[in-house]
N, C-alpha and C positions, 0 to 999 in steps of 0.2 A: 329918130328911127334907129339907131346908130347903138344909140345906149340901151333902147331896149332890148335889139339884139342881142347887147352882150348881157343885159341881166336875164337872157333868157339860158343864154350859155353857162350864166353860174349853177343852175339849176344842179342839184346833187344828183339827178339821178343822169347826168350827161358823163362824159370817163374823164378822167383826172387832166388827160392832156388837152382836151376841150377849152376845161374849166382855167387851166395856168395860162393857156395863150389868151382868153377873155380876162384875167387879170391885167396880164401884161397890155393888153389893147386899151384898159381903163386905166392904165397910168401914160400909155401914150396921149389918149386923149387928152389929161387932166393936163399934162405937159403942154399940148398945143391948144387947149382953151380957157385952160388959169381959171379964174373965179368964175364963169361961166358954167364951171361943173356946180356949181352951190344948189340948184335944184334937183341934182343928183343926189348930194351928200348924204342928209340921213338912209337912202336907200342902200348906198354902197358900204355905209359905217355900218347897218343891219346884215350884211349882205358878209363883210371882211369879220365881221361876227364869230360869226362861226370858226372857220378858219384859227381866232387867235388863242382859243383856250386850248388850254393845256389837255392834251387828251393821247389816246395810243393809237387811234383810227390813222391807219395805214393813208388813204387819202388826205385828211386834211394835214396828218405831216406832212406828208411830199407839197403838199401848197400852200403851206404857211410861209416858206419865205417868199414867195411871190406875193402873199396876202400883206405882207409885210411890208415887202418892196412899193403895191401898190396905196399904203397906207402912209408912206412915207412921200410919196409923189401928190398924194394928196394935201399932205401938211404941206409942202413946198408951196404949191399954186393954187389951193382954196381960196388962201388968204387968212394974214395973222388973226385977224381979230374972230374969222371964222372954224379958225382949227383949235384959238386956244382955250376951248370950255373942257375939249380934250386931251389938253398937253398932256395932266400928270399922271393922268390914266395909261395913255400911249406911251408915255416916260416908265412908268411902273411894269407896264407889260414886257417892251425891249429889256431891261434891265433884270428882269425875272428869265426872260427867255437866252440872256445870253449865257448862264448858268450851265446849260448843257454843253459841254463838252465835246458831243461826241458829234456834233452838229457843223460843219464850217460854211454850210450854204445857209442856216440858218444865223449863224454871228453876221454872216459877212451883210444879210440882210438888215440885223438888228443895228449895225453900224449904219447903213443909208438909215438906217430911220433915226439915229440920232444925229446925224449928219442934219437931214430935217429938222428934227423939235429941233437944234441949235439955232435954225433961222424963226422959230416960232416965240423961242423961250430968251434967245439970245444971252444975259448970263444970269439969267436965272436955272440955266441949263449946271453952272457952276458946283451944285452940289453933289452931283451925279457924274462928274467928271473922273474923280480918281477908281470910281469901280469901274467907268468906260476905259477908260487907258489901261488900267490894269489888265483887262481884261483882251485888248488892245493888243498890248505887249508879249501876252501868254500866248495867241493866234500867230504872231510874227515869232515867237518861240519855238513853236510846235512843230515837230518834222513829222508827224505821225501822217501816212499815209499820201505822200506828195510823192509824183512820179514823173520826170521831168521828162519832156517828148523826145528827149537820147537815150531814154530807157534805164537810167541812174537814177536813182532815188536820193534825197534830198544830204543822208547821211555820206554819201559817197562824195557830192560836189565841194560838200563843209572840209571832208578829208582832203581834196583836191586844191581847194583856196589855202588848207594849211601846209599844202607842199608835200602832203605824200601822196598824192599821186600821180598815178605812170607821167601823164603832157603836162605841162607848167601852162596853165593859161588856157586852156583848150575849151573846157565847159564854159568861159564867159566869151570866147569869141565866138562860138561855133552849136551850142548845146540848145539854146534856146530857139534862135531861127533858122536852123539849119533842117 
């Protein structure tokens, strides 16, 4: 009953915030009944479908990294032998999609899912490793648009750690949980 609710919720013609919290509910479940979801699978692989091609549609951007998220939660608790007819399709997809730059909710996505395929592919994941790191490393680079909740942006704390500014110390005791 459960799951047909939520594939009722994916329904396109329901509003986008409907459809991201019945994503999210489909990777909770898949979490709390592991292989169990397997009579789901082709429904929900038809269903995240949509969702993962490349397209301009305002909606299925805003819920591709949920789609993503929840595609990755799949690979985790399906089960190896059941996820891996799709590894390198899913491997191919995160790998193309981390390409965009201008996306961090959508890398940060593409990384849980290779988090996943790592436990599906194990080190056959190896080849695909130095674009994932690279790519990795450039995200942990990036100050572009990070705003930390003292209201300093990311460019001010880096000045701060290197000693020019005003408090010695102050954003790492004080800036994040404060």
């Amino acid at each position: 009953v459960l799951m047909q609710r939520l594939f009722e919720c994916m329904v396109p013609s329901n509003s986008v915030h409907l459809r991201e919290l019945a994503l999210s509910s489909i990777s909770a479940v898949a979490n709390a009944t592991k292989a169990n979801m397997l009579p789901y699978f082709p429904q929900l692989i038809e269903i995240l479908k949509m969702y993962l091609v490349k397209t301009e549609d305002e909606d299925i951007c805003t819920l591709r990294p949920a789609a993503i998220d929840t595609l990755a939660a799949l690979a985790r608790t399906i089960g190896k032998e059941n996820f891996l007819p799709l590894a390198v399709d899913t491997m191919n997809l995160g790998l193309n999609l981390i390409e965009d730059k201008n996306d961090p909710d959508l890398k940060r996505s593409c990384y849980n899912l290779f988090a996943a395929m790592a436990l599906v592919l194990n080190e056959q994941i190896g080849s695909a490793l130095e674009k994932i790191v690279s790519s990795m490393i450039d995200s942990v680079k990036s100050t572009e648009s990070i705003v930390l909740s003292n209201g300093k942006d990311s460019e001010d704390i880096i000045e701060d750690a290197d000693g020019d500014g005003d408090q010695e110390g102050s954003e790492c005791g004080h800036g994040f949980l404060a």
